[in-house]
Each structure stands twice: as structure tokens, then as C-alpha cells.
N, C-alpha and C positions, 0 to 999 in steps of 0.2 A: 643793237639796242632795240628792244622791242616794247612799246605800249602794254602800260599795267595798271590792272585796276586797283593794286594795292602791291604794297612789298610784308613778308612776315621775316623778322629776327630776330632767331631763338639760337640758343646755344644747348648746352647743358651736355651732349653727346661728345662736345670735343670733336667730331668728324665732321670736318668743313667740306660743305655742298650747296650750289645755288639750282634752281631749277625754278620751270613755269608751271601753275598746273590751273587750269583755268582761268586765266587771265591774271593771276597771282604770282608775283615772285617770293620764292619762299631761300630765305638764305641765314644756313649754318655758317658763321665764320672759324671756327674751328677754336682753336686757343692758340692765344699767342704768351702764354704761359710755361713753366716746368713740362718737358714732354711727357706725356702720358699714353700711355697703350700702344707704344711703339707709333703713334700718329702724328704727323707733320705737325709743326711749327705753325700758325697761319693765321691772317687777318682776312676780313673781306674790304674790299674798295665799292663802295657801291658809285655810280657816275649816273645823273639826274638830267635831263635835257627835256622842259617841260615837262611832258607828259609821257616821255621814254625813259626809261632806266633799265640800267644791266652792272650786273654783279661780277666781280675777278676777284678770286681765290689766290693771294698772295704769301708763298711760303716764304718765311722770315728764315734768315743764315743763322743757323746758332752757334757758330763755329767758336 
């Protein structure tokens, strides 16, 4: 979990990704919708602890 001076959540690409890029966590959750473009299932979990927070990429069973 790492110190952040903000988090950004955008979608639109369907391609779930979390990453830091200057003190910013920036997190794709992907879709947890109809599969599309052959891309995983997925939500994001974001986990907040004061002033830490860190991002998990959970692919959902669509079995």
C-alpha cells in the first residue's frame, strides 16, 4: 500500500490496469460486463487506510 496524493478512475478502454505515476494512482477497472475484445471479466477493489491506498484487479468467473 503506498501514499497517494490522489487516485484517478476512468474506464472506457475495458482494459483493467492500476498503476503510480507521480504520486497518483491511476486505475482502469476493466468491465465487469459482456466480454469484449477477447478481455478479462474484472472489477477494481480499491483498499483506503488513511492516507494509503492500493488498487487489486479482480477477474470475475464467468463460467
Amino acid at each position: 500500500m503506498a501514499t497517494s496524493d490522489g487516485v484517478v478512475v476512468s474506464g472506457h478502454s475495458h482494459r483493467p490496469r492500476s498503476e503510480e505515476r507521480g504520486g497518483v494512482l491511476y486505475v482502469n477497472p476493466g468491465s465487469a460486463g459482456p466480454r469484449r475484445f477477447k478481455l478479462p471479466v474484472t472489477v477494481a477493489e480499491l483498499v483506503i487506510a488513511g492516507n494509503a491506498v492500493a488498487a487489486r484487479i479482480v477477474e470475475l468467473d464467468r463460467a
